[in-house]
C-alpha positions, 0 to 999 in steps of 0.5 A: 500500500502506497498511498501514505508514502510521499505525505506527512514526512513519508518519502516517495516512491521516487525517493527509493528508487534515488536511494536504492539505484543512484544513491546506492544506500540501500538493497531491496530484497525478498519477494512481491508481497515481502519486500524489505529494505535492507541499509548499512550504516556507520555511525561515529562518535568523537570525544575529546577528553577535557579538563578530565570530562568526555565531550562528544561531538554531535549534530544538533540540526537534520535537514529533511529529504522533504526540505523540513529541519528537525533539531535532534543529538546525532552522532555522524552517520551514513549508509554504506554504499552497495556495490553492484549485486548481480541477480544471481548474488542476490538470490542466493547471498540475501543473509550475506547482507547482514554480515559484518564484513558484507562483500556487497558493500564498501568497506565500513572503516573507508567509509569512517574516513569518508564520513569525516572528511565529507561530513566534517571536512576532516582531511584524512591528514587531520584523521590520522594526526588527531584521531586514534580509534577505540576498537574497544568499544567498536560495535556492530549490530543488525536491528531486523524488520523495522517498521519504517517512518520513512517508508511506511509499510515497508521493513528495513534491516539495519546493519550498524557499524558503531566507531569510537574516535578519541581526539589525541590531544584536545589543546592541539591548535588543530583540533580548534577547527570542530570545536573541542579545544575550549569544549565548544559546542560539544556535549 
């Protein structure tokens, strides 16, 4: 049933079809009357120790696929991009979808640096001078048929790489640039 979709912040059928064949931030698996969509994310999560406190870094602002703007604390996040899944593979390998390492998408740890450098303009020199990863409290988990506010009717399968990024040194002059040297904006 489609006759919610494009309406009170449900996405389009246009929007899918963007988001599964140009975008390629997600699969769409299963059969006629069973259809899910199946996304790959990584989120992560900066902190800065500061005068002895963690601080972490978040968005506070998200601009809406349908213009709107919705204040909310999020970490940096985004969908892995799937490579291209013959007919075939996706028949036979649907569970291999929601593996850690999955072969159909691009890898979780490039994408970390993507992410930082698109979303945050942290250049992968910045990255590696500033940053060091908590592998730790790394975290991957799959959360299965979702019900969808963005699609309504139509489940989705979250896989979720959560990465950890400690800032080396907060006093660094360097670090000023996204606002953890004085403790600014973060929280």
């Amino acid at each position: 049933d489609l006759s919610r979709w494009g309406y009170g912040g449900a996405k389009s059928v246009q929007h899918l079809f963007w988001e599964t064949y140009e975008q390629r931030g997600c699969m769409i698996v299963g059969e006629k009357e069973k259809l899910k969509r199946v996304t790959r994310l990584v989120k992560i999560k900066l902190v800065a120790e500061i005068f002895g406190v963690d601080h972490g870094l978040f968005s506070r602002m998200q601009f809406m696929h349908d213009g709107q703007t919705v204040e909310r604390k999020q970490v940096p996040l985004r969908k892995l991009t799937w490579l291209m899944v013959t007919d075939a593979a996706m028949k036979d390998s649907t569970e291999e979808f929601s593996d850690e390492n999955c072969k159909y998408t691009e890898n979780w740890r490039s994408a970390c640096k993507k992410t930082l450098e698109e979303r945050l303009g942290l250049s992968l020199a910045w990255q590696t001078q500033h940053l060091v990863e908590d592998t730790e409290v790394y975290r991957y988990s799959v959360e299965d048929d979702v019900k969808s506010d963005g699609y309504p009717g139509l489940n989705t399968m979250y896989c979720i790489h959560e990465v950890t990024f400690h800032v080396r040194d907060p006093a660094h002059a360097g670090v000023a640039a996204i606002g953890f040297s004085k403790g600014e904006g973060v929280g």
